[in-house]
CHARMM-style PDB file with segment names, atoms N, HN, CA, C and O in Angstrom:
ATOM      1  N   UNK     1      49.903  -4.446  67.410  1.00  0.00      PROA
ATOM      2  CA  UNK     1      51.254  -4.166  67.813  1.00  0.00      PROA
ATOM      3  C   UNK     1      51.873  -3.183  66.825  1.00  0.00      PROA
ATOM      4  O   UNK     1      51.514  -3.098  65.650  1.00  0.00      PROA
ATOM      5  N   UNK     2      52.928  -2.373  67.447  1.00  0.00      PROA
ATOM      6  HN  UNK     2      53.219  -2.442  68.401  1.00  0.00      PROA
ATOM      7  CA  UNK     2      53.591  -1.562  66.788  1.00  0.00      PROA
ATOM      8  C   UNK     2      55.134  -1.499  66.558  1.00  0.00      PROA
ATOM      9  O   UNK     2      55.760  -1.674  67.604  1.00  0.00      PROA
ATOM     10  N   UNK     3      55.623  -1.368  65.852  1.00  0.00      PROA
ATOM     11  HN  UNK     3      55.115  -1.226  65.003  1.00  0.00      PROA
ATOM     12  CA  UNK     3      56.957  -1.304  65.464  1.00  0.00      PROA
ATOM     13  C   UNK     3      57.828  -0.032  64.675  1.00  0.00      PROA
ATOM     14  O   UNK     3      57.736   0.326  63.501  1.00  0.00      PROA
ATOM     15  N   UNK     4      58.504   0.385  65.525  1.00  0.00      PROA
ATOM     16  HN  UNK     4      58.578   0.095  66.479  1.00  0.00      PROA
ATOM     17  CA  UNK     4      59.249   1.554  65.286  1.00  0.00      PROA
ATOM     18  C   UNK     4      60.804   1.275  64.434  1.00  0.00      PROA
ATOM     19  O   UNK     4      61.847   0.752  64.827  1.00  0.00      PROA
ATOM     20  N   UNK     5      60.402   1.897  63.070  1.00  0.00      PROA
ATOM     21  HN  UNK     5      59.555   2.321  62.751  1.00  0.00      PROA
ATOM     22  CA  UNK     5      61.648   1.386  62.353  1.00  0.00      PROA
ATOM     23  C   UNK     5      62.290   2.496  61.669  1.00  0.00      PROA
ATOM     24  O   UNK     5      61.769   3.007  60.678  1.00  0.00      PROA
ATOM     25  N   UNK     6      63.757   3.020  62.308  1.00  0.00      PROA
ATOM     26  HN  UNK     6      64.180   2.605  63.113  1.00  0.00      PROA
ATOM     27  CA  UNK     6      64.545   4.185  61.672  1.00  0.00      PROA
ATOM     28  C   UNK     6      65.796   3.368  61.922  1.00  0.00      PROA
ATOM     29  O   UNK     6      66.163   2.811  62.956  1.00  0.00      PROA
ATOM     30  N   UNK     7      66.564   3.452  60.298  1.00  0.00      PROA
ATOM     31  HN  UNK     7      66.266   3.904  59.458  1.00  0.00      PROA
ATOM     32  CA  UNK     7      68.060   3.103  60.066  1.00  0.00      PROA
ATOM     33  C   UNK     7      68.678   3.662  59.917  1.00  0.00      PROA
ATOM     34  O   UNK     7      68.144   4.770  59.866  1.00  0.00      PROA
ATOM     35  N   UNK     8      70.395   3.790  59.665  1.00  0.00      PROA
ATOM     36  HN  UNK     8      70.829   2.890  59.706  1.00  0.00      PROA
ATOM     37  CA  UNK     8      70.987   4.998  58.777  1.00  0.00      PROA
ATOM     38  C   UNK     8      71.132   3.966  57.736  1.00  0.00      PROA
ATOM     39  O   UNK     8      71.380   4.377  56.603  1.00  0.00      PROA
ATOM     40  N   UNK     9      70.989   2.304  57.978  1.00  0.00      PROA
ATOM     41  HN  UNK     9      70.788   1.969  58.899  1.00  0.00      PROA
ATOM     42  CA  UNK     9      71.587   1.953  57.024  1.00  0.00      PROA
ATOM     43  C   UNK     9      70.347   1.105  56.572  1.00  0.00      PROA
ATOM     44  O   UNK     9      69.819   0.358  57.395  1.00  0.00      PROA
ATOM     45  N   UNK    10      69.739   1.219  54.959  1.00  0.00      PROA
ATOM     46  HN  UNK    10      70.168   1.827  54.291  1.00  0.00      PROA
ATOM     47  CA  UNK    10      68.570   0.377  54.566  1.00  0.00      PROA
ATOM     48  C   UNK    10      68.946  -0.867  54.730  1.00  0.00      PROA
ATOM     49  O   UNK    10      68.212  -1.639  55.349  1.00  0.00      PROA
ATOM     50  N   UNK    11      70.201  -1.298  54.185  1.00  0.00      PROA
ATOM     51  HN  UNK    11      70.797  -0.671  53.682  1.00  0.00      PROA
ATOM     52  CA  UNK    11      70.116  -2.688  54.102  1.00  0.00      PROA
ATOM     53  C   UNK    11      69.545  -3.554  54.702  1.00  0.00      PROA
ATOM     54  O   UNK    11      69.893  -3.955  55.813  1.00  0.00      PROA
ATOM     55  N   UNK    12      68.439  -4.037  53.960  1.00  0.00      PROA
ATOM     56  HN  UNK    12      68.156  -3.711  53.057  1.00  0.00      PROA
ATOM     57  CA  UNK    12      67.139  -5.458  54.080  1.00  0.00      PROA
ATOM     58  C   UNK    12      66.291  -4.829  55.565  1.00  0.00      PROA
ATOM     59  O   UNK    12      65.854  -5.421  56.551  1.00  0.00      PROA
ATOM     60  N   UNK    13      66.304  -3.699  55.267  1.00  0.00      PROA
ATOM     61  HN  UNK    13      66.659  -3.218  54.465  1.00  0.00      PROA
ATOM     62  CA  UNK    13      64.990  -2.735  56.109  1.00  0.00      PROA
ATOM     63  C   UNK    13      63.803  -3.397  55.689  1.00  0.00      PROA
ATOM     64  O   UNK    13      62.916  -3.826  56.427  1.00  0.00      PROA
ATOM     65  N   UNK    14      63.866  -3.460  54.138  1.00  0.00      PROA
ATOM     66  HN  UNK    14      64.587  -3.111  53.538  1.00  0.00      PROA
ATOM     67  CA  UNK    14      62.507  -3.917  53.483  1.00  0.00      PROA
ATOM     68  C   UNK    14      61.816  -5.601  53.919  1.00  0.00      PROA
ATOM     69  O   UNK    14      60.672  -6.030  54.072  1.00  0.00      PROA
ATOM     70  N   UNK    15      63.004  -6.117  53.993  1.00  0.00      PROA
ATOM     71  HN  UNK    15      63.933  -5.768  53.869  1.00  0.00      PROA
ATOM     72  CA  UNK    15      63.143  -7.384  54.293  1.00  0.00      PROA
ATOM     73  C   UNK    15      62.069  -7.481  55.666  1.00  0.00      PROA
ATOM     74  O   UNK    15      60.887  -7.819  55.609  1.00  0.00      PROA
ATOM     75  N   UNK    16      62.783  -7.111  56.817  1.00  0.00      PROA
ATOM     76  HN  UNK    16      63.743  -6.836  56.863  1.00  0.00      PROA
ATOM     77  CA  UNK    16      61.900  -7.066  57.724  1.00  0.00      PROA
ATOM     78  C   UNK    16      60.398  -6.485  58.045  1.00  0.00      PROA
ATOM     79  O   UNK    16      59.468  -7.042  58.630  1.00  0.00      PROA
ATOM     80  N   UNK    17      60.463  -5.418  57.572  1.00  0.00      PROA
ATOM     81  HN  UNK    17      61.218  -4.966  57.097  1.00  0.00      PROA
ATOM     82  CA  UNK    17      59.653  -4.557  57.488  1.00  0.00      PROA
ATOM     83  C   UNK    17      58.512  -5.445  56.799  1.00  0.00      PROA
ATOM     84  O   UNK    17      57.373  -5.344  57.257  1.00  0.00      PROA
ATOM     85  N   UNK    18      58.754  -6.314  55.717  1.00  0.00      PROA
ATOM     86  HN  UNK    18      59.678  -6.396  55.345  1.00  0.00      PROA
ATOM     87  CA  UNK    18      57.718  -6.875  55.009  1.00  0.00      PROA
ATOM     88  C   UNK    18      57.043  -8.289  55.463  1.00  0.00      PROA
ATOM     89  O   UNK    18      55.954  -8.747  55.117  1.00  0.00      PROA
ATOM     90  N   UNK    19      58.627  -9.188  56.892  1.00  0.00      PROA
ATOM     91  HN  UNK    19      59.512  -8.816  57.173  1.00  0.00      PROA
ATOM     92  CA  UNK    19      58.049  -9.734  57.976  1.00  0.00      PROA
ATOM     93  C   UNK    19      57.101  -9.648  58.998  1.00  0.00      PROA
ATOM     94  O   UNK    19      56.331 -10.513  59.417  1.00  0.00      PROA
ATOM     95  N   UNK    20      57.300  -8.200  59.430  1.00  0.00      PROA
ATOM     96  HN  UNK    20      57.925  -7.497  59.090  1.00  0.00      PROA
ATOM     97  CA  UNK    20      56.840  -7.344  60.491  1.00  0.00      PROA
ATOM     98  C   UNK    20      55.386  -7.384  60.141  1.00  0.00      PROA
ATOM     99  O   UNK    20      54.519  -7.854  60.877  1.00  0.00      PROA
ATOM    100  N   UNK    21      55.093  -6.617  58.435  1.00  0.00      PROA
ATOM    101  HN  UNK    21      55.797  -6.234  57.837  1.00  0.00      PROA
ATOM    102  CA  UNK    21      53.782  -6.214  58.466  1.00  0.00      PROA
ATOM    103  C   UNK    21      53.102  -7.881  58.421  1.00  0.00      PROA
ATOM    104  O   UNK    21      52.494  -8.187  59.446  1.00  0.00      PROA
ATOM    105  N   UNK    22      53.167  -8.939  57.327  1.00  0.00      PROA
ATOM    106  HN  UNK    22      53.660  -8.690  56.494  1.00  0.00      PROA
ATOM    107  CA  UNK    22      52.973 -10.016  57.482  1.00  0.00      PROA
ATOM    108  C   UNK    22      52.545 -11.010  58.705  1.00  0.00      PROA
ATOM    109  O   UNK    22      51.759 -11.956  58.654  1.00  0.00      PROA
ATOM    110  N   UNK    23      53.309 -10.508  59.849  1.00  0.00      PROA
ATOM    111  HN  UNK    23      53.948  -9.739  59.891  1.00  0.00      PROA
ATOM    112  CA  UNK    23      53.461 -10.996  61.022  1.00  0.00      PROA
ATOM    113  C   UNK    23      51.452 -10.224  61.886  1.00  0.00      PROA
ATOM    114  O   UNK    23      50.670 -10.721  62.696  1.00  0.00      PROA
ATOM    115  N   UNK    24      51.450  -9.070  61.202  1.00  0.00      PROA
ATOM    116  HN  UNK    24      52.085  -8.666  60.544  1.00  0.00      PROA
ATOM    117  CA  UNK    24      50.380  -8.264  61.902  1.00  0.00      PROA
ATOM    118  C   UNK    24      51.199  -6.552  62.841  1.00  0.00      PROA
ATOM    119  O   UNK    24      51.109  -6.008  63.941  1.00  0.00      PROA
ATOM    120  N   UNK    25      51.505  -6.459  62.296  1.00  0.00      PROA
ATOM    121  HN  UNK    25      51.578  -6.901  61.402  1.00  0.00      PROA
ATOM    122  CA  UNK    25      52.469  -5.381  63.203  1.00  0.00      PROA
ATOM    123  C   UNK    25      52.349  -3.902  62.352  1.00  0.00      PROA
ATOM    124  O   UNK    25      52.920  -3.735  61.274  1.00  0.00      PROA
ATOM    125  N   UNK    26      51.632  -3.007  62.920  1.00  0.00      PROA
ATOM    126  HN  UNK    26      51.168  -3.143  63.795  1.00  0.00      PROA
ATOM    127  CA  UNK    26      52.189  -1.896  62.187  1.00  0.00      PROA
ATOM    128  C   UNK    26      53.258  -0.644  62.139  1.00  0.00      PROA
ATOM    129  O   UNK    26      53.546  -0.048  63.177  1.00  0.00      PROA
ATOM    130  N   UNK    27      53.633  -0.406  61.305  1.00  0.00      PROA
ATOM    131  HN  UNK    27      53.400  -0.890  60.461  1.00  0.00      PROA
ATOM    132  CA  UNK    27      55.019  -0.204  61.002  1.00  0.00      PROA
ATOM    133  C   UNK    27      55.051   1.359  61.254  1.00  0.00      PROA
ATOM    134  O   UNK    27      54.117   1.873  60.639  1.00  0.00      PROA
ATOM    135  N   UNK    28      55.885   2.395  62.022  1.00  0.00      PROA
ATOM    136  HN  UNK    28      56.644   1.977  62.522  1.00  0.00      PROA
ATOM    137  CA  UNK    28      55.811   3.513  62.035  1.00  0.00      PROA
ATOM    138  C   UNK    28      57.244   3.799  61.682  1.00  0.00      PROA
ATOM    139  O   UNK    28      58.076   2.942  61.977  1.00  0.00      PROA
ATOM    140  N   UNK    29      57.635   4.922  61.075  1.00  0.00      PROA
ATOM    141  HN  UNK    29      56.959   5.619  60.835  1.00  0.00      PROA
ATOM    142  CA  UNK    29      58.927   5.285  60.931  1.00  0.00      PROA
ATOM    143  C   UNK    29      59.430   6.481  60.564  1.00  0.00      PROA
ATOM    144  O   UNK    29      58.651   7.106  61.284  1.00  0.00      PROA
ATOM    145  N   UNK    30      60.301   7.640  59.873  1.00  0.00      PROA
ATOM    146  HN  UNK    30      60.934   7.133  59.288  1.00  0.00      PROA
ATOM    147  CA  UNK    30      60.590   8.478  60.064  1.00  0.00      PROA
ATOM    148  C   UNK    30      61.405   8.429  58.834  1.00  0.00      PROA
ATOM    149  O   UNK    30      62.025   7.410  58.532  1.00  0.00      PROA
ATOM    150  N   UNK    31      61.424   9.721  57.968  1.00  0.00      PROA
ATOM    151  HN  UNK    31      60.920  10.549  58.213  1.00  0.00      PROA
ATOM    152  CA  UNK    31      62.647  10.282  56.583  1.00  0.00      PROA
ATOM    153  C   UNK    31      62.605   9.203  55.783  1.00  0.00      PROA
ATOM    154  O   UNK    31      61.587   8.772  55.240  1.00  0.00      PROA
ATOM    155  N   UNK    32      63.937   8.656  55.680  1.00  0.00      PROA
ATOM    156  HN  UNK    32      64.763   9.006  56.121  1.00  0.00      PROA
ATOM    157  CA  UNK    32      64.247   8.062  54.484  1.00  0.00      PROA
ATOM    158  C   UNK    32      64.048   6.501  54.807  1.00  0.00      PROA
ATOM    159  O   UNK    32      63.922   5.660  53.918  1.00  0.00      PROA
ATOM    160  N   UNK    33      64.037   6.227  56.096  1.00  0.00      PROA
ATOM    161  HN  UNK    33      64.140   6.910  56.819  1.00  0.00      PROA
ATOM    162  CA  UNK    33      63.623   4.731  55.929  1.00  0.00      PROA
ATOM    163  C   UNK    33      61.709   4.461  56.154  1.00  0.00      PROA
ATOM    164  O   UNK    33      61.072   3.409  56.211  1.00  0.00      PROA
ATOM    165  N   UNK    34      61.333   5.649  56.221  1.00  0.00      PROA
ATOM    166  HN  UNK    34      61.850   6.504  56.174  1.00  0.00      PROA
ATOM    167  CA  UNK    34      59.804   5.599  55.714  1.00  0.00      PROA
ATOM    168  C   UNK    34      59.494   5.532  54.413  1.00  0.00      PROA
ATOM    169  O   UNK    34      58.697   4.754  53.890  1.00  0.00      PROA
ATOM    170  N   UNK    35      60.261   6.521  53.804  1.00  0.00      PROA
ATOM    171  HN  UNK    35      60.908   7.153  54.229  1.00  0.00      PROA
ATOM    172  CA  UNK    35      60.637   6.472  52.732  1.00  0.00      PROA
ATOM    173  C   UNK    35      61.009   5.248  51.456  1.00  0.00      PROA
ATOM    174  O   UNK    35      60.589   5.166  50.302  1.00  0.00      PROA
ATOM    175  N   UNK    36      61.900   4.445  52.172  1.00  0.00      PROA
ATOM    176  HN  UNK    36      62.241   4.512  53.110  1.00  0.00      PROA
ATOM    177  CA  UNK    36      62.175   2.931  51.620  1.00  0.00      PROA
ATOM    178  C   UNK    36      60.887   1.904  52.020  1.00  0.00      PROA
ATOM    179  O   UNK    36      60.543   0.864  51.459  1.00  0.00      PROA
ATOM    180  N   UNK    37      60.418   2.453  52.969  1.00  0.00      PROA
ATOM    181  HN  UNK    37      60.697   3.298  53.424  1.00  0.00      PROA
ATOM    182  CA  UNK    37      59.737   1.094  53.657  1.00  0.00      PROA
ATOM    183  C   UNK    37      58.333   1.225  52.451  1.00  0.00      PROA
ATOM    184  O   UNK    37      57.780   0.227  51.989  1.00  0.00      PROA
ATOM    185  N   UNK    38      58.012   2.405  52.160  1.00  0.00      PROA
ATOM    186  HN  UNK    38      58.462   3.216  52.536  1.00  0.00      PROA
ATOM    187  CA  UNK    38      56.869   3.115  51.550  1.00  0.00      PROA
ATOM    188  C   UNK    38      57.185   2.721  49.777  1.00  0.00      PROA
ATOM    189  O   UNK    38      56.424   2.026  49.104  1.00  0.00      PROA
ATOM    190  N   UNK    39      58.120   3.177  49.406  1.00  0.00      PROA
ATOM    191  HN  UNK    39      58.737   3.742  49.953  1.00  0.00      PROA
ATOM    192  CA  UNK    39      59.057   3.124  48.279  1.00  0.00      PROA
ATOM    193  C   UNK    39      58.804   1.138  47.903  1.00  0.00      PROA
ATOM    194  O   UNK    39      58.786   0.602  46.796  1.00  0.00      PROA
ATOM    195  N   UNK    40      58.728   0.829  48.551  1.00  0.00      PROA
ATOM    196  HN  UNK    40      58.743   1.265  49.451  1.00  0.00      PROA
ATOM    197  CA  UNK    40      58.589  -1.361  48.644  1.00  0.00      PROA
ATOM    198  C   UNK    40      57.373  -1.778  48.894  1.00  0.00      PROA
ATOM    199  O   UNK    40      57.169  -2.919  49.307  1.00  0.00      PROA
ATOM    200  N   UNK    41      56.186  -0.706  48.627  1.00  0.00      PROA
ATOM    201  HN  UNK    41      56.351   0.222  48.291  1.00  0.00      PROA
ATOM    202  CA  UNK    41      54.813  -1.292  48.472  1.00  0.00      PROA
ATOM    203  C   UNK    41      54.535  -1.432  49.895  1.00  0.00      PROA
ATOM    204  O   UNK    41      53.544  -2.155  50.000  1.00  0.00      PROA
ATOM    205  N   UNK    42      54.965  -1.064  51.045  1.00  0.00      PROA
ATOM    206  HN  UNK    42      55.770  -0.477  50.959  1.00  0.00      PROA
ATOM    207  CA  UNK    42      54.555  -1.525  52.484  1.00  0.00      PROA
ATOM    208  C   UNK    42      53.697  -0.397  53.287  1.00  0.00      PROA
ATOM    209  O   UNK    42      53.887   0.785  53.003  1.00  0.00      PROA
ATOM    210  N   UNK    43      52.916  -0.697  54.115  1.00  0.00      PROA
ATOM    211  HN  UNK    43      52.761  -1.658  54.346  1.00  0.00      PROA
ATOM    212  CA  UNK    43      52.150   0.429  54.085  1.00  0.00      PROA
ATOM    213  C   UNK    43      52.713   0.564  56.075  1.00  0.00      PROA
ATOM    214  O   UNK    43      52.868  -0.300  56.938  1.00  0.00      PROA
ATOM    215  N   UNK    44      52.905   2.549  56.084  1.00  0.00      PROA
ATOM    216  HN  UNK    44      52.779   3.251  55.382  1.00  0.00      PROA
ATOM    217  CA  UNK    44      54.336   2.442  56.992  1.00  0.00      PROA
ATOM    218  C   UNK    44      53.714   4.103  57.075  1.00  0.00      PROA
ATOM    219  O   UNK    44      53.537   4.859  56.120  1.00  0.00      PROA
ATOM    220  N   UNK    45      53.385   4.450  58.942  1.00  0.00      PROA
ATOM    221  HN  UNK    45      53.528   3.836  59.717  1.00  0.00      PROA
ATOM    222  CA  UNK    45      53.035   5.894  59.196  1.00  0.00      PROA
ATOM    223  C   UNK    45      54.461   6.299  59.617  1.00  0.00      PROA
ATOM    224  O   UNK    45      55.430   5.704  60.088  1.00  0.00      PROA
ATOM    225  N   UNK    46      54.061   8.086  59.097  1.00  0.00      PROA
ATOM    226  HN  UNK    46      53.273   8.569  58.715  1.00  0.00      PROA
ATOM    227  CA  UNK    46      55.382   8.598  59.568  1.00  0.00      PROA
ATOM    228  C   UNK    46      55.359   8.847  61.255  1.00  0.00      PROA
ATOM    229  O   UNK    46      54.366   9.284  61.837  1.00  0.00      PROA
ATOM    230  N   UNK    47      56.125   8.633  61.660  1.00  0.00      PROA
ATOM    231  HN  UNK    47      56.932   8.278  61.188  1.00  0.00      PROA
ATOM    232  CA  UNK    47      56.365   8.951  63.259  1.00  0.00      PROA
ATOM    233  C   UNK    47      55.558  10.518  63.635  1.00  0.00      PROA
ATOM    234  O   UNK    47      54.799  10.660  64.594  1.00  0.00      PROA
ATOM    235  N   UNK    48      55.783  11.199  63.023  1.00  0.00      PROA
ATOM    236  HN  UNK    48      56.400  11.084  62.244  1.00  0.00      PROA
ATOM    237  CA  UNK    48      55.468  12.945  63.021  1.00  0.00      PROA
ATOM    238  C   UNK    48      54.160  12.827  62.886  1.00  0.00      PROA
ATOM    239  O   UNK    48      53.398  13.348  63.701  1.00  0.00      PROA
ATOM    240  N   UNK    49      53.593  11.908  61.513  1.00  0.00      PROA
ATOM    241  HN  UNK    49      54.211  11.485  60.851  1.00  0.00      PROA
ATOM    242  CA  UNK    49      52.006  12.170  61.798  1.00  0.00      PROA
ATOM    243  C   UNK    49      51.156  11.287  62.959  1.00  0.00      PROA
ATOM    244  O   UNK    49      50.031  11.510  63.406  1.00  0.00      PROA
ATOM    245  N   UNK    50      52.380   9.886  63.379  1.00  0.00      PROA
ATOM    246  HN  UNK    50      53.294   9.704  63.016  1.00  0.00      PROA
ATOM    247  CA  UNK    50      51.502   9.343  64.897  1.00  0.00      PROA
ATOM    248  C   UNK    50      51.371  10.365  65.830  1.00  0.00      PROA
ATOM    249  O   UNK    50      50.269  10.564  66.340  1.00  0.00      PROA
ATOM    250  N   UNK    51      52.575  11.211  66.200  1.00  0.00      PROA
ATOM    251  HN  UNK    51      53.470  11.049  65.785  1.00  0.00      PROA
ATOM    252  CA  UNK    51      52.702  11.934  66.986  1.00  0.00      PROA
ATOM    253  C   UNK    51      52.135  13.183  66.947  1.00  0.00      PROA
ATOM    254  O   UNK    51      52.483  13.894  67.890  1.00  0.00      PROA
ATOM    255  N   UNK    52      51.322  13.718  66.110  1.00  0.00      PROA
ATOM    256  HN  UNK    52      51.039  13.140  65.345  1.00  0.00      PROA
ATOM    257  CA  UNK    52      51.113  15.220  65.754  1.00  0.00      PROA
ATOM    258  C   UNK    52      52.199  16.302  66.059  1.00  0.00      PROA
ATOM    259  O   UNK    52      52.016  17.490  66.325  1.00  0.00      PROA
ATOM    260  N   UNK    53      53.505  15.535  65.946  1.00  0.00      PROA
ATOM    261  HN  UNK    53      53.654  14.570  65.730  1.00  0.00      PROA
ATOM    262  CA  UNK    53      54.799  16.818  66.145  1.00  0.00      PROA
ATOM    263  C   UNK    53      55.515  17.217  65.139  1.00  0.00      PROA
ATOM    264  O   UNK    53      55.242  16.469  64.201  1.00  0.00      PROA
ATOM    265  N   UNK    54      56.111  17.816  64.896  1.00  0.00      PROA
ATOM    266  HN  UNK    54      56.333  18.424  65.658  1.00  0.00      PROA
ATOM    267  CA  UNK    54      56.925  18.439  64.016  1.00  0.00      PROA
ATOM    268  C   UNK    54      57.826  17.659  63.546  1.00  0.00      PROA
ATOM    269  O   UNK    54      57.784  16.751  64.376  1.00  0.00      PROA
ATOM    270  N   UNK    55      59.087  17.196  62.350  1.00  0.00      PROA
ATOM    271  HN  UNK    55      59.121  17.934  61.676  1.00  0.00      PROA
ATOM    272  CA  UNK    55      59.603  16.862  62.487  1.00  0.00      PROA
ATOM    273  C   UNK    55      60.678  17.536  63.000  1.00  0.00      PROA
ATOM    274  O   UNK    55      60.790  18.742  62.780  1.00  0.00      PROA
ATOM    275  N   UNK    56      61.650  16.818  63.781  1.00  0.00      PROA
ATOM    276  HN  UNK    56      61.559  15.838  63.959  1.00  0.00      PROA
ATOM    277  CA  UNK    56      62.782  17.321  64.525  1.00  0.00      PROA
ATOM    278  C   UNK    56      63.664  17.005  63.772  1.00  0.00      PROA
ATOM    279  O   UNK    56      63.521  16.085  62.967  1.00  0.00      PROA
ATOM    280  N   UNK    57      65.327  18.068  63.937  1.00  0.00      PROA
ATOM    281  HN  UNK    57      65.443  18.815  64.591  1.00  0.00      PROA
ATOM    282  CA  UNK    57      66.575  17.091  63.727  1.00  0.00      PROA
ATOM    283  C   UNK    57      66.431  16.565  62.331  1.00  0.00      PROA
ATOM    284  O   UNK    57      66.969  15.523  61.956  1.00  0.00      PROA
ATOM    285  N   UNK    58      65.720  17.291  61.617  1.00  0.00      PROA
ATOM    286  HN  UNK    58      65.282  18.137  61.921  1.00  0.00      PROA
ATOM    287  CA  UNK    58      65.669  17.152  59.717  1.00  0.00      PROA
ATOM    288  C   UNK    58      65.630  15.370  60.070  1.00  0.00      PROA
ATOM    289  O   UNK    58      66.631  14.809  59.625  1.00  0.00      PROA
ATOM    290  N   UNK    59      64.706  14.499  60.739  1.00  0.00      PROA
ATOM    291  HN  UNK    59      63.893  14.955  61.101  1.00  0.00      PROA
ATOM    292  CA  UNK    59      64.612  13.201  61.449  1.00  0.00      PROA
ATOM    293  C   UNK    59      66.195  12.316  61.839  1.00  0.00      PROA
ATOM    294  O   UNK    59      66.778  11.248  61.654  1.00  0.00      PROA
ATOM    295  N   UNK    60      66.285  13.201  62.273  1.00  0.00      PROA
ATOM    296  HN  UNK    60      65.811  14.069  62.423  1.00  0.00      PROA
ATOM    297  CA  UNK    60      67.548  12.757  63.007  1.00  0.00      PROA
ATOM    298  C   UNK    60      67.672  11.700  64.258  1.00  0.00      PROA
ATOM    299  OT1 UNK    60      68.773  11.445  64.744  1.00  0.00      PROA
TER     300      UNK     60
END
């Protein structure tokens, strides 16, 4: 299973994120909350490299 995780706001991103992977789920996400999720030891693809696209919208 997969789980798509972009916030504007981190707060306890990590939190879940560290449920999620625990649970069996892998984690895809985008900028700065890849960034955090990555940043907390969690292992987390960027959306752009699942997708082979560009990033858009500076990940907007």
């Amino acid at each position: 299973m997969k789980a798509l995780l972009s916030v504007f706001d981190k707060t306890g991103i990590t939190d879940l994120a560290a449920v999620l992977v625990e649970a069996g789920w892998e984690l895809l996400s985008s900028g700065g909350t890849a960034k955090a999720i990555a940043d907390a030891g969690l292992a987390v693809t960027d959306v752009a490299d699942h997708t082979g696209m560009p990033i858009m919208l500076g990940h907007r």
